[in-house]
N, C-alpha and C positions, 0 to 999 in steps of 0.2 A: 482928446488928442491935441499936442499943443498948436498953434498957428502955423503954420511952415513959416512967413514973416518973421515969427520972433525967435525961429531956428538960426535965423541968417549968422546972426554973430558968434552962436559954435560952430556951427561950419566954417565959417570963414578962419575962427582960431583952429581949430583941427587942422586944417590943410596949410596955413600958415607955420605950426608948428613944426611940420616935416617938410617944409619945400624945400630945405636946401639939401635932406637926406635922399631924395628921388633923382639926383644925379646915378650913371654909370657908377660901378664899382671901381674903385680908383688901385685895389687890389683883385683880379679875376682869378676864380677857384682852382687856377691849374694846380696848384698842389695837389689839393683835395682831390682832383680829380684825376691825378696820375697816380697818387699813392694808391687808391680804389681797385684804379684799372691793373695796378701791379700785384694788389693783395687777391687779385680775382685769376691774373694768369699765373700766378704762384698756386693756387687753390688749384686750378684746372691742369696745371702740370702735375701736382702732384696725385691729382684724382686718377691718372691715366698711367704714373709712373709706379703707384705702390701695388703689392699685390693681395696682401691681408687687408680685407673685408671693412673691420671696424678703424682703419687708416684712412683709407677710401672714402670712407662717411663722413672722416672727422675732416678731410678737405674738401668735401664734399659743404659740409657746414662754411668753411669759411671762403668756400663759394658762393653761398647764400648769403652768408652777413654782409659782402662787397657787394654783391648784385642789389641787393636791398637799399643798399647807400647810394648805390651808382641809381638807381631807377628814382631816389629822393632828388636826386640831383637833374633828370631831367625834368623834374618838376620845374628848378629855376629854369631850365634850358626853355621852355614852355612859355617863360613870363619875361625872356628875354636878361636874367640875372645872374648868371652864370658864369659866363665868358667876356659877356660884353660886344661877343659876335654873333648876333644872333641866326646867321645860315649856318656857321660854322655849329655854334650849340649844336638845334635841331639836331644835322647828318650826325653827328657825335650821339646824340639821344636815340635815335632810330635804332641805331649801332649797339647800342647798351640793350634796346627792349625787343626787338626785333626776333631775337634765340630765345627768347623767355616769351615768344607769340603775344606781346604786348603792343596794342595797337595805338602808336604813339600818335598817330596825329590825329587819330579820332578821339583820343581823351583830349589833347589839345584842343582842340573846338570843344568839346564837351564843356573844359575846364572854365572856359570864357563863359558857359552859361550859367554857370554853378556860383561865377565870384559876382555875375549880374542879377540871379535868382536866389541862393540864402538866404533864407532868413527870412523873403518874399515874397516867393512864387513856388507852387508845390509841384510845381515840372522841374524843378531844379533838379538834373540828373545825379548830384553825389546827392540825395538825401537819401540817408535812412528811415525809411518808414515807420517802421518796428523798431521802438528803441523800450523793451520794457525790460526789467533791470535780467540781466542775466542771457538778455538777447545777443549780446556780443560773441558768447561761445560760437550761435551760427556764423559769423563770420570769419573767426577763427575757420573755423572748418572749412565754408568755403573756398578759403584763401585765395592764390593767384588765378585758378580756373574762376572761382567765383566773382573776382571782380573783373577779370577780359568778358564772361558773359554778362554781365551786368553792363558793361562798357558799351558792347555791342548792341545787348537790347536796348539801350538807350539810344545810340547813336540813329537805332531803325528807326524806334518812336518818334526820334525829332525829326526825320532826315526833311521831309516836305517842309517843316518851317526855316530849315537852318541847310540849303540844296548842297553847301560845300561840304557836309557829311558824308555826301555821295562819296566824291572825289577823293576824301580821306580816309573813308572804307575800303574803294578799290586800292588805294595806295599804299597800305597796308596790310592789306590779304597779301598783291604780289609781293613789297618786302619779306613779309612774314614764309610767305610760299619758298623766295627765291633763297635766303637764309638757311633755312630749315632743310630746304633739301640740297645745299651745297654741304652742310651739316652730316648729313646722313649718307650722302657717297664719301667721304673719309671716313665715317662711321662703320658703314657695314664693309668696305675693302681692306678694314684692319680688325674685322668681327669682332664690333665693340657696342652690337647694335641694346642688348640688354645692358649692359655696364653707361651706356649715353643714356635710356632710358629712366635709370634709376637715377642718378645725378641730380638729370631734367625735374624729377619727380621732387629729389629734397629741396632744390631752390623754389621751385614751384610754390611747394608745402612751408614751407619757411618765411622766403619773403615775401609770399601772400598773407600769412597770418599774421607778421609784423605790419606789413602796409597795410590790412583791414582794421588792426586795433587803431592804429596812427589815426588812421581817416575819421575810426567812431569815437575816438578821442576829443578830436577837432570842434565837435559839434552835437555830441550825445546830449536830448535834451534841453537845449537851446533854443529851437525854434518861437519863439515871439518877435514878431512884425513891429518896427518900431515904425517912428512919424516921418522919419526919414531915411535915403539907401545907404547912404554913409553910414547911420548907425545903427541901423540893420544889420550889416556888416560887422562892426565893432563888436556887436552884443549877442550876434548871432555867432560866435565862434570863440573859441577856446586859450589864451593864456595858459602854459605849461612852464611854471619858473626851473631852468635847469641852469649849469655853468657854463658861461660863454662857449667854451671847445666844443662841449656838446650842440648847442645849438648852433654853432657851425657845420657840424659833421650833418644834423639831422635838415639842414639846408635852409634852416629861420623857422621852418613851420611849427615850433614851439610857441613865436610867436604871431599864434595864427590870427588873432582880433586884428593886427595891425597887417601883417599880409594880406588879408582880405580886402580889407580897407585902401591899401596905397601899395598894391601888388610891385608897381615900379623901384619899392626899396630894397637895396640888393639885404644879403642875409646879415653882413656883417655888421650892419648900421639897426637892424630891426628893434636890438634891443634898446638901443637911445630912442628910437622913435616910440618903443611903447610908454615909457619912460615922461616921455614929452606929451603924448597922447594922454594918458592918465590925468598930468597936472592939468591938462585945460580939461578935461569933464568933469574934474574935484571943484576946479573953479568955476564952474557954470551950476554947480550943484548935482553932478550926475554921477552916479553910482558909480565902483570900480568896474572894469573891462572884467568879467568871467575868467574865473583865474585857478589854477593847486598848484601846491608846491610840489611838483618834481612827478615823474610818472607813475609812482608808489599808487598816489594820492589820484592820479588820474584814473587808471586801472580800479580804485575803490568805487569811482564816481559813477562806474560803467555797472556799479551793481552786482 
């Protein structure tokens, strides 16, 4: 293992490279973020206005595609890169995950242990344990239910070392409580209680097995502990080369080596930072950052 001493002058390049990209976003996602919310009440008006079955489903779906994107986006809401307000974020994030019984501030705490533990420590609560090729299917399947309980049993496991879990769990059951069933008195007063049911169920089934594959994406197979937590971090996580638009819809987490790494850089700049990030570990002699081209190629990776 190398000296930590004779580390000091790639770290020091590393973080030098991206200091002046961990400014505020100088552009905040309201687009992104109203167009979302517009593509989702357009979905949800229509889910309630049509009457034939297979119309229903298909707004039903692009209910799910926005919810999917809106709940990528309290990811940045989480790390504070968003909006650039970060109270405002948050209620905004709570708001999005709250009807999909997604317990935002407990993954919030969680998420803080995950970007201090990959790669690290095997309490890291996003790790997948079981990654042997073809294992991704279970997750698939589990989808949104399986990662709110995953969420949850994690947040119990840690709660004694990390006590603000508590407080994130109560705060979150009542959002989740107080949502759900201002939800379901409109629901059943306009006997819509099976037609809200099924909905609930596609976006559930949907954006749960997108944001499962996303996650086993990130980090399938990577776990090697390196000499240091910074590049840990770098090596412990996943590069996905897609076109800039894309990696803005999907909130930067394509690119995840450098997320990890310098979580303060908003999504728009991520890609210059990987960019920058690369040339100084080619120049110190260190391998490329963990990398496919395009999702094709990631999806193969998963076996």
């Amino acid at each position: 293992m190398p000296d930590p001493v004779a580390l000091r002058p790639l770290i020091r390049d590393l973080h030098a490279a991206v200091a002046d990209l961990q400014a505020p976003a100088l552009q905040p996602a309201w687009g992104r973020l109203l167009l979302l919310l517009a593509l989702l009440a357009a979905g949800g008006v229509a889910y309630w206005q049509l009457q034939a079955w297979p119309q229903r489903l298909a707004a039903a779906l692009l209910v799910a595609l926005a919810e999917t994107l809106l709940l990528i986006a309290t990811h940045e809401a989480c790390h504070g890169t968003l909006l650039g307000q970060r109270r405002l974020e948050l209620v905004l994030a709570a708001l999005i995950s709250w009807p999909m019984a997604w317990p935002l501030c407990t993954y919030r705490l969680l998420h803080r242990l995950h970007h201090r533990w990959n790669n690290r420590d095997p309490r890291d609560p996003e790790r997948i344990h079981q990654q042997e090729p073809g294992r991704w299917r279970w997750l698939v399947l589990a989808g949104g239910a399986g990662l709110i309980l995953r969420t949850l049993q994690e947040a119990l496991r840690l709660q004694a070392q990390q006590p603000a879990l508590r407080r994130a769990l109560l705060l979150d059951g009542l959002g989740i409580v107080l949502v759900q069933a201002l939800i379901l008195v409109v629901v059943i007063q306009h006997r819509q209680l099976l037609a809200y049911g099924v909905g609930w169920l596609v976006v559930e089934r949907v954006a749960g097995a997108l944001l499962q594959l996303r996650g086993a994406i990130e980090h399938w197979q990577l776990w090697q502990p390196q000499p240091h937590p910074l590049l840990s971090q770098l090596y412990g996580s996943r590069t996905v080369v897609v076109p800039a638009w894309l990696n803005g819809w999907l909130g930067g987490l394509p690119h995840h080596s450098t997320h990890h790494a310098f979580p303060a850089i908003p999504t728009r700049r991520l890609p210059q930072a990987t960019a920058r990030l690369q040339q100084v570990l080619s120049t110190h002699g260190y391998p490329p950052l963990p990398c496919c081209q395009g999702y094709r190629e990631a999806l193969r990776q998963l076996g």
